[in-house]
C-alpha positions as CSV (number, residue, x, y, z in Angstrom):
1,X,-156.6,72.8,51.8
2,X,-160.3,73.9,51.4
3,X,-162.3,72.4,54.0
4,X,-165.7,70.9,53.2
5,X,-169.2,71.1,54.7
6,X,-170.0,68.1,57.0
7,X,-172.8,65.7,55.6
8,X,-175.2,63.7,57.4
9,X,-175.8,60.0,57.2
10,X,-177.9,57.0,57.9
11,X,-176.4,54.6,55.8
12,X,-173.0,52.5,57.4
13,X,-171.3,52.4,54.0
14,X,-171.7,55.7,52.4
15,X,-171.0,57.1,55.8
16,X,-167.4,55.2,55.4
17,X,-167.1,55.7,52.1
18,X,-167.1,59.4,52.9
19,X,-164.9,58.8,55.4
20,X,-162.1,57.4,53.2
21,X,-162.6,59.9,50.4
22,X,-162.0,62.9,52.8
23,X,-158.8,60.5,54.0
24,X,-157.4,59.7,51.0
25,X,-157.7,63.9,49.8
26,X,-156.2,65.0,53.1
27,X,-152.9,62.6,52.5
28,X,-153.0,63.1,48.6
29,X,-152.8,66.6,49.2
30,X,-150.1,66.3,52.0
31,X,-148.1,64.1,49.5
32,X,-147.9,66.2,47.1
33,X,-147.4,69.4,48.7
34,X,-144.5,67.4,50.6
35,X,-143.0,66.3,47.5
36,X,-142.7,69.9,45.5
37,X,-140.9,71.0,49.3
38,X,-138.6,67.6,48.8
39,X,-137.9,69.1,45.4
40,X,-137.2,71.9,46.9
41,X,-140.0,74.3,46.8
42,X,-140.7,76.6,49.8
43,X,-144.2,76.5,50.7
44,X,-145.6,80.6,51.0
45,X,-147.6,79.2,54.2
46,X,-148.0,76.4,56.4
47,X,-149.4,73.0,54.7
48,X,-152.3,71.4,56.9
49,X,-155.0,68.9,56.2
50,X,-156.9,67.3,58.9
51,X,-158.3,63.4,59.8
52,X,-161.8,63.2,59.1
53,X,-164.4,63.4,62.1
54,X,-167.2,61.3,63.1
55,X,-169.8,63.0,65.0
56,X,-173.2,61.8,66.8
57,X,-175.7,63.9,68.5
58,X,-178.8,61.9,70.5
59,X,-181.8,62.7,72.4
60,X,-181.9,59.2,73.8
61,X,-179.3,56.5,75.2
62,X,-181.4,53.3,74.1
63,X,-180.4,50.2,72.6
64,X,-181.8,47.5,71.0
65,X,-179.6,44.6,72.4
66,X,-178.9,45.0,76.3
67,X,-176.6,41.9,76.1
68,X,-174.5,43.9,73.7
69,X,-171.1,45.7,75.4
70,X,-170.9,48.4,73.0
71,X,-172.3,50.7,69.6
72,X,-174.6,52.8,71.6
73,X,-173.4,56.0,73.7
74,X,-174.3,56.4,77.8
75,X,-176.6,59.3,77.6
76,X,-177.7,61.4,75.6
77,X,-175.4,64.4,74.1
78,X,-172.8,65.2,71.0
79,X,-170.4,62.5,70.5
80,X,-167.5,62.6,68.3
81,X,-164.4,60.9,67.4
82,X,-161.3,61.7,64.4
83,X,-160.6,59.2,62.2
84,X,-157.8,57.4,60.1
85,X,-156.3,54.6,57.7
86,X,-159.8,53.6,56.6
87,X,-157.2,51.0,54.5
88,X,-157.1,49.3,58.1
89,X,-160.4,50.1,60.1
90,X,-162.8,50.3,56.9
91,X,-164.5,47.3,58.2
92,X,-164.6,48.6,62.1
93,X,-166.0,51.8,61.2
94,X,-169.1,50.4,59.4
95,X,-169.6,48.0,61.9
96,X,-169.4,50.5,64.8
97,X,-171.7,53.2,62.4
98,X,-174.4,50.5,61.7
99,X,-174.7,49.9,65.3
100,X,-175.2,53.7,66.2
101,X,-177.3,53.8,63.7
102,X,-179.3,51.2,64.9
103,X,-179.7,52.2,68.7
104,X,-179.7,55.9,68.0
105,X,-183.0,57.8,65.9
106,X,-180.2,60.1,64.8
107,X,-177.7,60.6,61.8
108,X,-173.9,60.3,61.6
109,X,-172.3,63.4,60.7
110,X,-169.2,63.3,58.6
111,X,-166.6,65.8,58.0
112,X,-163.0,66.9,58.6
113,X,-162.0,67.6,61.8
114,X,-159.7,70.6,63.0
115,X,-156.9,68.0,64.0
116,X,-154.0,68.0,61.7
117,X,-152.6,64.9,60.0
118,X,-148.6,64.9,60.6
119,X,-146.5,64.7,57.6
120,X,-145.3,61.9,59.1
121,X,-148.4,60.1,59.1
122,X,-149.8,60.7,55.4
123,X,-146.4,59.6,54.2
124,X,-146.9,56.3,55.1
125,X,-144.9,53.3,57.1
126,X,-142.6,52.8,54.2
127,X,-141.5,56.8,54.3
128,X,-138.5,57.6,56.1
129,X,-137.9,61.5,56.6
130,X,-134.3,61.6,57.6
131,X,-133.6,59.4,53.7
132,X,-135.3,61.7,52.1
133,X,-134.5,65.2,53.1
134,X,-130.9,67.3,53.5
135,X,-130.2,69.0,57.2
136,X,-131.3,72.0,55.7
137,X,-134.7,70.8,54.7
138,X,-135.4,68.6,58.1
139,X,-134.5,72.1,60.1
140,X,-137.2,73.6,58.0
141,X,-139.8,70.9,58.0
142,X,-141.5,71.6,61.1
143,X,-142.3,75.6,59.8
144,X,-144.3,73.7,56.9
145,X,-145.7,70.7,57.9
146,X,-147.6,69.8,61.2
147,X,-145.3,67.6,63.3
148,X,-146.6,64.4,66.1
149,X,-148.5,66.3,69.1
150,X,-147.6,64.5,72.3
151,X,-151.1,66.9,73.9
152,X,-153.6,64.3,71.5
153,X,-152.1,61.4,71.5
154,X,-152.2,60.3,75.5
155,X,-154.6,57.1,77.1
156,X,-156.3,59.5,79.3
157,X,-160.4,58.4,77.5
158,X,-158.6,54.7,78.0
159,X,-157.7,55.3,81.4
160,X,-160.8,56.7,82.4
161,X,-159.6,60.4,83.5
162,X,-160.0,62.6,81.0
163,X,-162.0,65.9,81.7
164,X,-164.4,66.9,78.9
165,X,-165.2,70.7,79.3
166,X,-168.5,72.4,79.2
167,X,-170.2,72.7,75.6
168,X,-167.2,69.9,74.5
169,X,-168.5,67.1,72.8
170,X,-167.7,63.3,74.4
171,X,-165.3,60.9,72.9
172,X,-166.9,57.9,70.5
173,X,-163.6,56.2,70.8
174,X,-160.9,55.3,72.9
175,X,-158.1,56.3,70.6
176,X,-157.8,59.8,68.7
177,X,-156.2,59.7,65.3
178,X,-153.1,60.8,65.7
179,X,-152.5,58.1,69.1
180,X,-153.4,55.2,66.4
181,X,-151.3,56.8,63.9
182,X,-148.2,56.7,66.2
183,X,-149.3,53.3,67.2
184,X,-149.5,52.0,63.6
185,X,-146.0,53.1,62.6
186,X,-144.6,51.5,66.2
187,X,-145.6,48.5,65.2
188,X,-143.9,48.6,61.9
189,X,-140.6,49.2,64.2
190,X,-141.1,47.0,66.8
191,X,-142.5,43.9,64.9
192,X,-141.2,44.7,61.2
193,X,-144.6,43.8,59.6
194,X,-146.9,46.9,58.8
195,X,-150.2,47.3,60.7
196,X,-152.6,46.0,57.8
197,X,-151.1,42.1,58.8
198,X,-152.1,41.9,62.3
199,X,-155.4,39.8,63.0
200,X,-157.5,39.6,65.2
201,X,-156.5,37.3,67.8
202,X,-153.2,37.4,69.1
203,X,-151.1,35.4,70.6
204,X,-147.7,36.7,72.7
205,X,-144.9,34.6,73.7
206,X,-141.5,34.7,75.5
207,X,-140.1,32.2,74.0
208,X,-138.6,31.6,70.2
209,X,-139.0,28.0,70.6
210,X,-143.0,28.6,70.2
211,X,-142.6,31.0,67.2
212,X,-140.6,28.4,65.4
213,X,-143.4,25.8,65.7
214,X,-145.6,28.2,64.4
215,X,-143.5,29.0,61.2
216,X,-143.4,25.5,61.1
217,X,-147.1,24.9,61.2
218,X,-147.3,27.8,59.0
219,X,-145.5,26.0,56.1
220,X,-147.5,23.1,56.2
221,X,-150.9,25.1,56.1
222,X,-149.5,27.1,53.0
223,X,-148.0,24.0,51.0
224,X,-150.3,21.6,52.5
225,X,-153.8,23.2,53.2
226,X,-156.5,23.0,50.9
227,X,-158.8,26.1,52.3
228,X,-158.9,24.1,55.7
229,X,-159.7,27.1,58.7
230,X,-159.5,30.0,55.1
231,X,-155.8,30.5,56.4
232,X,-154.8,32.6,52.8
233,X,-151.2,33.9,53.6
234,X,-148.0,33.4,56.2
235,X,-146.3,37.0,56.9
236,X,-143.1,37.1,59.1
237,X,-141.2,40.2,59.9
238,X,-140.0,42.4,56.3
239,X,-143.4,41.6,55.3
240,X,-142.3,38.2,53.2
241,X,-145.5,36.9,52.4
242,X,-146.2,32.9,51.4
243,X,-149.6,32.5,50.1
244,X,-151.6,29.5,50.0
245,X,-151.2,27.7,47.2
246,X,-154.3,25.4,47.6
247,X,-156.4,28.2,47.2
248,X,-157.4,30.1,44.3
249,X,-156.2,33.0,42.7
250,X,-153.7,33.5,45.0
251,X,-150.9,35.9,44.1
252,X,-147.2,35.1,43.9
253,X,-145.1,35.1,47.2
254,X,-143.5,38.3,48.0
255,X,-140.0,38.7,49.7
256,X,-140.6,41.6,51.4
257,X,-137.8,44.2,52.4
258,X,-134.6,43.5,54.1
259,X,-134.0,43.0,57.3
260,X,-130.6,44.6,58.6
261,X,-131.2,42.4,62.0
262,X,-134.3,41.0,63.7
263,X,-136.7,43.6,65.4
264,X,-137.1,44.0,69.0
265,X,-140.8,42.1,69.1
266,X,-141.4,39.9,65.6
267,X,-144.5,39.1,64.6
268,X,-145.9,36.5,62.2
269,X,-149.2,36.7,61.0
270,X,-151.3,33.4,59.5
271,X,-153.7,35.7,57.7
272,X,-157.8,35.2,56.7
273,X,-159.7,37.2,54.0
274,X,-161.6,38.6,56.7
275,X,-158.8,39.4,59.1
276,X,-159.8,36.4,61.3
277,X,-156.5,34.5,61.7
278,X,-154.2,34.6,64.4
279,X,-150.8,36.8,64.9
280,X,-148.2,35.5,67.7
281,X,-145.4,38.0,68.7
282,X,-142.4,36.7,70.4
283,X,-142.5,39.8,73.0
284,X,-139.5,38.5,74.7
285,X,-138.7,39.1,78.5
286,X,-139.7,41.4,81.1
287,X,-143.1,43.6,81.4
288,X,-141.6,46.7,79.6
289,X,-141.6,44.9,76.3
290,X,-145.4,43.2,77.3
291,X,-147.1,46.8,77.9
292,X,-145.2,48.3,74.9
293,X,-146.5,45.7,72.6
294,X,-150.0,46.0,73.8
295,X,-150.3,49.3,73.9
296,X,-149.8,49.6,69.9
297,X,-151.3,46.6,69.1
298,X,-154.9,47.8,71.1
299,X,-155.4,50.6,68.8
300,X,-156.0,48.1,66.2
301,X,-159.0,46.7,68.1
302,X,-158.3,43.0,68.5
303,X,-160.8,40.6,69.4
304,X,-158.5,38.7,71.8
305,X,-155.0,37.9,72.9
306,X,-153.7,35.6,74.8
307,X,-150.5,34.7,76.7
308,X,-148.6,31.7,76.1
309,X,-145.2,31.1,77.6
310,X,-143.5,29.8,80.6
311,X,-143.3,30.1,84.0
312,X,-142.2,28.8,87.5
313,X,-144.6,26.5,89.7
314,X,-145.1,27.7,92.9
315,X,-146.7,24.4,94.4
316,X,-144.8,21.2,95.2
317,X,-147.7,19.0,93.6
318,X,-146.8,20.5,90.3
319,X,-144.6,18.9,87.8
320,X,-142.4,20.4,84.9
321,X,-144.9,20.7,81.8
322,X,-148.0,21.3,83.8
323,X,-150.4,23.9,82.5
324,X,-152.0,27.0,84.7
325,X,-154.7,28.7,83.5
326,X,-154.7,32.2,85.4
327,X,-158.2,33.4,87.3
328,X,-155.9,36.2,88.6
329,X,-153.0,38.3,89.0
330,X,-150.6,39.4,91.6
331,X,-149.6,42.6,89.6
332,X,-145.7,43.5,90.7
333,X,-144.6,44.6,87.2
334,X,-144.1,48.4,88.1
335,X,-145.1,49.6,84.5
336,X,-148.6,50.2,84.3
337,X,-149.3,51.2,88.1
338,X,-149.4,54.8,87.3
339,X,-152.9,54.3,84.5
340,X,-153.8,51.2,86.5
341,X,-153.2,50.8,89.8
342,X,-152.6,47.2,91.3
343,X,-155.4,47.4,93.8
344,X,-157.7,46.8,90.7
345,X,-159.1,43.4,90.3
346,X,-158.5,42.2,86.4
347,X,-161.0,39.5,86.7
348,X,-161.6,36.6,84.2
349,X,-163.3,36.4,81.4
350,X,-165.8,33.0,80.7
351,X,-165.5,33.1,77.2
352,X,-161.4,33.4,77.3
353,X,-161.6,30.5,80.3
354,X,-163.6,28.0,78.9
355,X,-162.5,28.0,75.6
356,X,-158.7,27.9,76.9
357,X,-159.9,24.4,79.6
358,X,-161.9,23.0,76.5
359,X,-158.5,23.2,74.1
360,X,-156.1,22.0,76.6
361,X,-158.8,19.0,77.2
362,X,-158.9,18.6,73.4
363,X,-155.0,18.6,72.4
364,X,-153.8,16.7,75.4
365,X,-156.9,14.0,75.5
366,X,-157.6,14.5,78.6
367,X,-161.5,15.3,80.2
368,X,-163.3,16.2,83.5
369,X,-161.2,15.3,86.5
370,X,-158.6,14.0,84.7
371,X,-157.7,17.2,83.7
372,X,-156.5,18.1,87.0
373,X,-153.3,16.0,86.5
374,X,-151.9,18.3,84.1
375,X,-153.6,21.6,84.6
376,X,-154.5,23.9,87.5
377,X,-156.4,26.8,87.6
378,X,-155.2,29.5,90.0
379,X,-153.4,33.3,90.5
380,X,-150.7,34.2,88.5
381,X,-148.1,36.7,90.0
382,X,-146.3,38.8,87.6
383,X,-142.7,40.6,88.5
384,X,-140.5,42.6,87.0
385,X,-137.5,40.7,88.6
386,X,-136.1,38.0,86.6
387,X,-134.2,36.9,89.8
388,X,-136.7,37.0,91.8
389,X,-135.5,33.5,93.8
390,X,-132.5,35.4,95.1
391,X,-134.3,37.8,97.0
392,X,-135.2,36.8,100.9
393,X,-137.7,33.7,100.3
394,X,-139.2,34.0,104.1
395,X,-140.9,37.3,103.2
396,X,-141.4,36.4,100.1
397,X,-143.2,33.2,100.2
398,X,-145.3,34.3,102.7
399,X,-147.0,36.9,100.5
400,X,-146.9,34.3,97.7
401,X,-148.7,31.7,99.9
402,X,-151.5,34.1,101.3
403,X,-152.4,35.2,98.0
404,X,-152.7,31.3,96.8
405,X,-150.5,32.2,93.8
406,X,-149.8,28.8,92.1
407,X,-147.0,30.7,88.9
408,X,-144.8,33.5,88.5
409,X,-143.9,34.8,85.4
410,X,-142.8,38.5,84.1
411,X,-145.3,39.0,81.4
412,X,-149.2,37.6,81.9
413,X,-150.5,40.3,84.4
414,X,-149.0,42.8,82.4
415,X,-150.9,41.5,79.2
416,X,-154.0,41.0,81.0
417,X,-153.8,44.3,82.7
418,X,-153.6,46.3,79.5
419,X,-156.4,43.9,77.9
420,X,-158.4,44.9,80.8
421,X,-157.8,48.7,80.7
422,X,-158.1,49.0,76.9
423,X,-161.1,46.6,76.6
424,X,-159.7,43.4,74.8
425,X,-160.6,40.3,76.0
426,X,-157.1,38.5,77.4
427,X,-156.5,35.5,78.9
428,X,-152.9,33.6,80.1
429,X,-152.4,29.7,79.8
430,X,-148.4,29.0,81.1
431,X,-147.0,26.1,81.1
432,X,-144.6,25.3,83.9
433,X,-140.8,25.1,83.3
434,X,-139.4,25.2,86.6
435,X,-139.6,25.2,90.2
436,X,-137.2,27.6,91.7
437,X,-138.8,27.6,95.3
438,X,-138.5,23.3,95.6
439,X,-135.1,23.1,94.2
440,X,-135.7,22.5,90.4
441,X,-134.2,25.5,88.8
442,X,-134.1,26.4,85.0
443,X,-131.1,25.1,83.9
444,X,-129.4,24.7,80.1
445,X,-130.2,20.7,80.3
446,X,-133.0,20.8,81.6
447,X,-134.4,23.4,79.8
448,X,-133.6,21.7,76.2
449,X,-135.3,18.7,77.5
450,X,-138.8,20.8,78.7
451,X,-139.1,22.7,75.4
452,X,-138.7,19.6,73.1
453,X,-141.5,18.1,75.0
454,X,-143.8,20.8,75.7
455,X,-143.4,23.8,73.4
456,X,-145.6,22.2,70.3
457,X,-148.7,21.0,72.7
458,X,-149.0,24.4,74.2
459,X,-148.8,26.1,71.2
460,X,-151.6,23.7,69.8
461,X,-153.5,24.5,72.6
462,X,-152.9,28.3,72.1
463,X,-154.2,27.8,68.0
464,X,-157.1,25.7,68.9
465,X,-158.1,28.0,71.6
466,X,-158.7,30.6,69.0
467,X,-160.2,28.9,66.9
468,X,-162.8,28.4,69.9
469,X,-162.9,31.8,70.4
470,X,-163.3,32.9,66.5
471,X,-166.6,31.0,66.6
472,X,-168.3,32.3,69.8
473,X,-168.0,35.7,68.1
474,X,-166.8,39.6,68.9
475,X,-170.0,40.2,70.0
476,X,-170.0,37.5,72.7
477,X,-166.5,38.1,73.4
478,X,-166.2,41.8,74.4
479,X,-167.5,41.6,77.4
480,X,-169.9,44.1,79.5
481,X,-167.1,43.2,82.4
482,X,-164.5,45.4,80.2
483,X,-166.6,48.7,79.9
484,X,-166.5,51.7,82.5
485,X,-169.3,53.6,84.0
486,X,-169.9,56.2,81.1
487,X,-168.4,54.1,78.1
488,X,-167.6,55.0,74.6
489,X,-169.4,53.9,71.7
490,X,-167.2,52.0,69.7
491,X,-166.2,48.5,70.2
């Protein structure tokens, strides 16, 4: 593949619609060079095209809007960043251009990059190698085509420890290519929808019993909804899509593909033109599957997430179906300690906790004071134990009761942790379901009897909660708390 001269920009949307002509060539070029090898033509050399690069160089760090948490870089220096699936991030880029463009006197350069986009990745979510070729071919494959590189697709820009050497340019972003690439196609695995469904705000839960109201409530908006919120289309997992039939112009319903059995972490998406609408993924139990989950889904740039589940009550004065909103988080979950220690505060968010006390006030009816029956604000301490009661409670309790923990769950300081450390505003509203430590354990009666009665308030709470935070705004929501000393550019 002939490699083009870079060309500089100052306008958002030519920039990206450079960017997605150089994409599209790269993968129409893999494609086809990966289909005459299919047929089986030997390449005479290795096949390589490359992600297209975004590249800044300032003389100044200034910004128009101080209030702003990002689109301008720290100080002045080259900046650059590779780039992919313009289908997806189209609308990101230009956002995150225009605002370079505006705090920066300087042009964006466009141009491919020298990373090379794995066969893998060109052929798409659909495409599965191992169908498609013999042994023979797959034992040839890698000689051809350029394989995943573990080397550029780590967190370390995320994580704050990457090294740039001398005469290197800084990173624009927080993700390289190929790490959303790999991200991307997880998701496809783990959820069974493809990437381009997710929205913005997302909601995870560890329960089915939520995700069931919310096919539920799904169904009505699609039959029932007249444009009501712009909620256009229902996906669940093999990408069956119901659209709404209220609203015009819609296109039939599509059944999707087949699903052989349900995927590890299923997602359902209640979609918006503008990519608005909410996703809830029933991430099941345990903080393995909750860091997992949000470490694909960040690449994608979210503008919240939230977690809505169940917990136990640590206080006395608490009663089955209360509410806690978490301030904080006793982090025990032993996955992300090694790119996030647990000494690190992951402190609240305003936006997040005042739009999650003003739904729980709206849905349940009650205000002020009176809110305090049903709700309490407090710390939230997460563990990767799910029998966490049988260990010795003397110990045990004591920590709990000098860190004024009020819940214990196994997934919200996990989710709030990663939110923290890949900059996406998170927030955890439980809802209690038992009381291990004053005799009230989660038992198969009792447990039938707490869902029926809670499960379809919380989840009300959870949707009107985003709805809060979808009109405060990204711009309001990603807050300066979430960025580092010497921050990247993009959102």
């Amino acid at each position: 593949m002939i490699l083009k001269a870079t060309k500089k920009y100052k306008d958002a949307e030519k920039a990206c619609q450079e960017i997605d002509a150089l994409y599209q060539e790269s993968v129409a070029y893999l494609c086809a060079q990966f289909k005459a090898f299919s047929d089986g033509k030997i390449p005479k050399k290795k096949i390589q095209a490359f992600y297209p690069r975004i590249r800044i160089s300032t003389k100044n760090a200034t910004r128009k809007d101080s209030r702003r948490s990002y689109g301008f870089v720290p100080k002045p220096g080259d900046y650059e960043a590779t780039l992919t699936r313009p289908d997806i991030f189209s609308k990101y880029y230009e956002e995150q251009i225009r605002l370079l463009l505006k705090n920066h006197d300087a042009p964006i350069e466009i141009g491919l990059s020298d990373v090379p986009i794995p066969v893998h990745m060109a052929l798409g979510e659909e495409f599965h190698l191992e169908k498609e070729l013999d042994e023979e071919q797959m034992s040839a494959l890698m000689s051809f085509f350029d394989h995943p590189d573990l080397e550029k697709m780590n967190d370390e820009v995320a994580n704050g420890t990457n090294v740039i050497a001398a005469g290197d340019p800084s990173p624009l972003s927080l993700f390289t290519a190929p790490r959303v690439d790999v991200s991307l196609m997880r998701l496809r695995h783990y959820t069974a929808t493809n990437s381009n469904h997710f929205q913005n705000y997302v909601i995870f839960t560890n329960y089915q019993f939520y995700i069931d109201e919310f096919i539920g409530l799904a169904g009505t908006l699609m039959s029932e909804n007249s444009g009501i919120d712009g909620y256009s289309a229902f996906v669940e997992p093999g990408n069956k899509i119901t659209y709404n039939k209220k609203m015009e112009n819609m296109p039939h319903n599509e059944a999707g593909f087949a699903l052989g059995r349900m995927p590890q972490m299923p997602a359902y998406h209640l979609k918006r033109a503008d990519g608005s609408g909410i996703t809830m993924v029933n991430i099941g139990v345990g903080p393995s599957n909750a860091k997992t989950i949000t470490d694909h889904i960040a690449v994608l740039r979210p503008h919240a997430w939230l977690m809505l589940g169940h917990c136990a009550g640590l206080r006395n004065s608490q009663s089955l179906g209360d509410y806690v909103l978490a301030h904080g988080y006793i982090r025990e979950d032993n996955v992300l300690y090694k790119d996030l220690h647990p000494s690190i505060p992951i402190p609240p968010l305003a936006e997040i906790q005042l739009a999650l006390q003003q739904a729980v006030s709206e849905v349940s009816g009650l205000n002020g004071y009176e809110l305090k029956k049903i709700m309490r604000t407090g710390t939230v301490a997460t563990v990767d134990d799910r029998n966490w009661e049988f260990r010795s409670l003397v110990r045990q309790n004591q920590r709990l009761s000098q860190s004024r923990a009020i819940a214990l769950d196994m997934e919200s300081g996990t989710i709030a942790a990663n939110g923290f450390r890949f900059r996406v505003p998170y927030g955890t509203l439980l809802c209690v379901s038992d009381k291990p430590l004053h005799g009230q354990l989660k038992l198969p009666g009792m447990a039938d009897k707490f869902y029926r009665q809670r499960v379809d308030q919380h989840l009300r709470i959870g949707l009107r909660t985003m709805a809060l935070l979808r009109e405060i705004g990204p711009s309001k929501l990603h807050s300066r708390k979430l960025r580092s000393f010497n921050e990247v550019a993009f959102q």
